[in-house]
N, C-alpha and C positions, 0 to 999 in steps of 0.2 A: 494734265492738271492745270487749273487757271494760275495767273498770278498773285487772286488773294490766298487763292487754297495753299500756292507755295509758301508763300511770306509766315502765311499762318503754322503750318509745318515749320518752317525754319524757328519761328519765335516762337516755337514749343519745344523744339529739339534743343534749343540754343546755340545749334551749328551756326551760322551765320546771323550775327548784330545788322544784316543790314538789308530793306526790302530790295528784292533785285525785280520788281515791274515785270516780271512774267518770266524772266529767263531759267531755262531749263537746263538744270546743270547737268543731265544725262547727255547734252551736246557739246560740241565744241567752244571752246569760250570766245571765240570770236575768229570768222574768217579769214584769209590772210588777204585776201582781195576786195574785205568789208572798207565801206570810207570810215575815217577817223576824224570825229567831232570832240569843238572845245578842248582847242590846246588852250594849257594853262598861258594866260600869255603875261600874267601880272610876271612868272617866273621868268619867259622868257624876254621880259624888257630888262628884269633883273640881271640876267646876264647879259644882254646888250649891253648895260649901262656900264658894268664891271668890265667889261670888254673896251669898251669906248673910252671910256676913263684911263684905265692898264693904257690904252696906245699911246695917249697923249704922255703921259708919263714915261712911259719906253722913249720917245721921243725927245722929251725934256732930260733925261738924265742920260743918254748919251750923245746931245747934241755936240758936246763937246771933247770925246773922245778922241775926234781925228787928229786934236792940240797933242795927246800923247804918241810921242816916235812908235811907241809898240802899233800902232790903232791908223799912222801918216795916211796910210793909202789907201785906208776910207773915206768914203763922203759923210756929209753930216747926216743926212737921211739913211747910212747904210742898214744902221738897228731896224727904226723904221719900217726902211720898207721889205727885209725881210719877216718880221712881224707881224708886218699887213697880210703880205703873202699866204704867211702859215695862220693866218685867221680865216683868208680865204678859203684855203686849202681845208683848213678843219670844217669850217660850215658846209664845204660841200661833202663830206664826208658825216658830218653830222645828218644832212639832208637823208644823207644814204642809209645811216644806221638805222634813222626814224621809220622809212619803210620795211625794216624786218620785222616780224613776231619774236615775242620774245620767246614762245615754241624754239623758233629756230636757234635762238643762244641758246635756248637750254641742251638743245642737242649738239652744238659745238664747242658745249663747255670745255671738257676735256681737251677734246683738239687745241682749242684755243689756248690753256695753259701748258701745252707739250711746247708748244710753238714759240711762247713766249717764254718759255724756260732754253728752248735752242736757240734763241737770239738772245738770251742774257749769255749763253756759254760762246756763243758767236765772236762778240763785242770783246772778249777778252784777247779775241787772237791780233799779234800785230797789224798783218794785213789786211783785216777787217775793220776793227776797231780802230777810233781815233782817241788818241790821248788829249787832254789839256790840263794842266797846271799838276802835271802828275798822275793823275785819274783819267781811265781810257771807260767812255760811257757812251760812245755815240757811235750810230755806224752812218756817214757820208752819204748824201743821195743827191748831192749837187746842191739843187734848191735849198734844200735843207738837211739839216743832222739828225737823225731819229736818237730817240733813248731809248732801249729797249724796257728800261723799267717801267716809263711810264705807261708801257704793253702791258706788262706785268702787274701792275696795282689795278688795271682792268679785268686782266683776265682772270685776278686773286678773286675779286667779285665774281663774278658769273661761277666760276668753277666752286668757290663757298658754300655761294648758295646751292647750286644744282648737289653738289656734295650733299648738304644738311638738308635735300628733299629728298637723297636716296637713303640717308642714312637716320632718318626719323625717327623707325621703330626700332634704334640702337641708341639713341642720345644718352641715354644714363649713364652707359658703358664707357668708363676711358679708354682703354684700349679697342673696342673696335668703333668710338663717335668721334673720339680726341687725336687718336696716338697719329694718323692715317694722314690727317688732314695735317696736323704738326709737320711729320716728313714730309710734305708735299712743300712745305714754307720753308720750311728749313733748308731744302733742297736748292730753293731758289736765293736766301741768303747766302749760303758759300758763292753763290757766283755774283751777288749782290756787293761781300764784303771781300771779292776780290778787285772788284774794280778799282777804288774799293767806295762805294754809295751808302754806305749805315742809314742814313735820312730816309733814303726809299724802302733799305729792310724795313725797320720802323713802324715805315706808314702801312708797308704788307702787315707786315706780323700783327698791326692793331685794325685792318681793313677785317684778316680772317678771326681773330677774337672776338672781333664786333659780332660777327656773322652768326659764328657758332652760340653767344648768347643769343641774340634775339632770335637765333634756332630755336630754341628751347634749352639746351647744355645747361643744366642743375648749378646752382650758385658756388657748389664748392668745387666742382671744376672747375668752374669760371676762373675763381683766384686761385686754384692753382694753376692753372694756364698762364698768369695776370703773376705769379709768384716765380714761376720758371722763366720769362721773358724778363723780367727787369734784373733776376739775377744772371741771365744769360747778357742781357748791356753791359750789368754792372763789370763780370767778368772779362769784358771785346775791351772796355772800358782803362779796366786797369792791367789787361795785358798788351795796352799798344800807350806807350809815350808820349807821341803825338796826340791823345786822345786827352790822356790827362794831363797833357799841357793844354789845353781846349778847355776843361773845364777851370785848371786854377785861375786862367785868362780872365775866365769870365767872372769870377767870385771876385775877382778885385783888376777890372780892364783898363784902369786910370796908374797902375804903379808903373814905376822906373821898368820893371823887368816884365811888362808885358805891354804899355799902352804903343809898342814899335815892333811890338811881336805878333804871338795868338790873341792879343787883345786888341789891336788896331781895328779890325772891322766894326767891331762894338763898340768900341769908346768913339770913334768917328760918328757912328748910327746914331747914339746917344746923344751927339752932339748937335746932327743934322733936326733928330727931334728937338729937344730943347733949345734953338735957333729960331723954330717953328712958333713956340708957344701957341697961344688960344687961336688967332685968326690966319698964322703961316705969314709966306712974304711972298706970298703971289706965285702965279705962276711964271715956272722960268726963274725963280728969284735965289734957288738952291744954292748955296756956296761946296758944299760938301760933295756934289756932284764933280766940281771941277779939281777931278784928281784925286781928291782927299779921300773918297769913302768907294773901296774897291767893289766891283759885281751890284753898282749902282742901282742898273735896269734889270738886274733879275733876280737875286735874292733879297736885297737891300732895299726895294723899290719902295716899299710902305716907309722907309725912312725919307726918301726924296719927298713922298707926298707930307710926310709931317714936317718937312721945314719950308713946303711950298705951302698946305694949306691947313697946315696946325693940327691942333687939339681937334676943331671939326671937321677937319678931313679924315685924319685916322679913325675916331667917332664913326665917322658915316661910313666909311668900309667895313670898318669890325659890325656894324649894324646889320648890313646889307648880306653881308657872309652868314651872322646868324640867323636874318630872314632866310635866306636860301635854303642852307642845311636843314631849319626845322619844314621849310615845305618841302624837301626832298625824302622826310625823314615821315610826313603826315599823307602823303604819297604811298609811301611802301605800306604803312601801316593798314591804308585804305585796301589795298591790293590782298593784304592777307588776310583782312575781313573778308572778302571776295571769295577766302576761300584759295587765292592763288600765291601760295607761299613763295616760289621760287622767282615772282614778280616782288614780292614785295621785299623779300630780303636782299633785292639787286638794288632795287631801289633803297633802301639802308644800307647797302653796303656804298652805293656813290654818296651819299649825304654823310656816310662817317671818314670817306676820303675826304670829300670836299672842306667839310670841315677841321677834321683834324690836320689834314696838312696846313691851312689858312691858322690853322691856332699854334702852328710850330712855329711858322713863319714870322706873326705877328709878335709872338713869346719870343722871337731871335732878337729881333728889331728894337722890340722895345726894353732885353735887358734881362726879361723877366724866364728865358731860358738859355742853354749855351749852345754857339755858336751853330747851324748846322745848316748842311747846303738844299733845304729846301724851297723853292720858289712859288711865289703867294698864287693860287689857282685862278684862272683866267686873264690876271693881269701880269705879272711877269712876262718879262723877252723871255721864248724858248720855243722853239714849234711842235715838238713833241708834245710839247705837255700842255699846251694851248688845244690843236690836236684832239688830245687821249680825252681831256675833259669835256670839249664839245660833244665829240661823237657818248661818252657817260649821261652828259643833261638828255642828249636825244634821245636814250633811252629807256632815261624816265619817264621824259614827256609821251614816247609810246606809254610807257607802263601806265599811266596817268591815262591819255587817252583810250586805251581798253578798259581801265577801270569806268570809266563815263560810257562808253559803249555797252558794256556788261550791266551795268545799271539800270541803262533804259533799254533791256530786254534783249541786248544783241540786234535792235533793229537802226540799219545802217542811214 
């Protein structure tokens, strides 16, 4: 069949909005040894930049750490140039990701969330896991400390999607499109809210909601899926103390009885921005950095930036986040016009991490949500999660790239 005869069939069946130039969907969608043309690169200088940015700031807001007795026996570079390190380290694993088919996630979906559910139950054991400030989240690899959740908000995506392409011709059904995928999340929160990380359940539990809508999942499952989670928070919520001293904290962070308590990180933050006003005090110019405003370089970090570089500093990150997420998210959608659901709903499922974690982060910072330990994506100190997110953009930018491939006929 030619390419017009196909188009023409397509735009009379209405299966496919989009001309694919010859390509024969009876074949493979694209070889795994095909070259790959036009990477998106406007995206990838977007996250260079967000990358580049994040270090200088990592850089600036623990330059002076080594001043606290806890932090003496570091260099001033220490942050730094671990940072650097785990940027390295993620680009070339990024590199790595880019070369797979996304065929091959899909058939490692599963595997891949078995694995990442035995390393969240890993990290709980003493001798594996390492504690700090209470919370044992990391497992030790010298160079660096891995998080196993941030494996997990990966491999929530890939296993989503490949889920809601096996389970298609059941979506109506709560119990056998809904209930499955639920235990599968929930499984992974007890070992989540034992660490205890709520922030990473969270961004799981709204990674796979995301999924299952833009599956298809009928609207009134939707909110009730959307109905059973926030009354499952609300209940984590009011049956831990500490939780709901977190939130009175935060509904008033400036009184006698919390600005030296669960309100300190926030009314410092608050402060650090409003210090900042419209044009900031330069870079390096941060006062709240030194000492005053704890987990500076990696949850707090967009605070650093608003009292180094103001009103349009913060502006132009919250910008740049939502350019990203909506091409991560115009990406997938391309991909399922194609025809290739289980690409394109991977590709929404990173553009609803990406941003929604960026919008917790930024809601922490600026006041406008309560307190919680997640760190701003690609620029936060953390190598995990520096890491997890690289190797997520290279896989859209695959998924991106075979869409353009697929486009022009599959021809390489």
């Amino acid at each position: 069949m030619t390419g017009q005869g196909w188009a023409t069939t397509g735009a009379a069946s209405g299966s496919l909005p989009v001309n694919l130039g010859g390509y024969d969907a009876s074949r493979q969608s694209m070889n795994s040894g095909a070259r790959l043309h036009s990477i998106d690169q406007t995206l990838v200088w977007v996250v260079v930049a967000l990358m580049m940015w994040g270090m200088v700031m990592v850089y600036s807001a623990s330059i002076a750490m080594p001043d606290n007795p806890r932090f003496a026996r570091y260099s001033q570079t220490h942050f730094l140039t671990r940072h650097v390190v785990s940027m390295v380290v993620g680009a070339i694993m990024a590199l790595l990701a880019f070369q797979v088919p996304t065929e091959t996630w899909e058939k490692v979906a599963r595997p891949l969330f078995v694995v990442a559910l035995i390393l969240l139950a890993m990290v709980l054991l003493p001798f594996i896991g390492k504690g700090v400030n209470g919370a044992r989240r990391w497992i030790s690899f010298g160079i660096m400390n891995f998080q196993p959740s941030e494996l997990a908000k990966f491999a929530t995506i890939i296993y989503a999607a490949d889920y809601m392409v096996r389970k298609m011709d059941v979506k109506e059904r709560f119990f056998r499109a809904v209930l499955p995928m639920g235990a599968a999340v929930g499984l992974a929160g007890v070992f989540l809210l034992a660490e205890p990380d709520m922030g990473a359940f969270m961004v799981i539990a709204i990674i796979a909601m995301g999924i299952l809508f833009l599956g298809g999942v009928n609207a009134r499952m939707f909110f009730l899926i959307f109905a059973v989670l926030v009354g499952a928070f609300m209940a984590m919520i009011a049956a831990s103390p500490w939780r709901r001293d977190r939130i009175f904290a935060y509904l008033d962070p400036f009184s006698a009885e919390h600005a030296l308590g669960k309100g300190y990180q926030l009314s410092h933050s608050l402060i650090a921005i409003g210090r900042g006003e419209v044009w900031g005090g330069g870079l390096g110019g941060s006062v709240e950095k030194l000492h005053w405003l704890p987990e500076a370089h990696t949850d707090f970090l967009l605070a650093v930036i608003g009292e180094e570089f103001g009103l349009v500093g913060v502006t132009l990150v919250i910008c740049l986040f939502l350019w990203l997420s909506r091409r991560i998210m115009v990406i997938g959608r391309q991909a399922i016009a194609l025809d290739k659901v289980f690409s394109g709903l991977v590709a929404q499922g990173v553009g609803i991490w990406i941003g929604f974690q960026a919008f917790i982060n930024m809601g922490v910072n600026l006041g406008a949500l309560p307190t919680k330990g997640l760190t701003l994506p690609l620029m936060s100190y953390g190598g995990s999660a520096i890491m997890m997110n690289l190797i997520a953009i290279a896989v859209v930018l695959r998924i991106d790239a075979e869409n353009k491939q697929m486009m022009r006929g599959g021809r390489s």
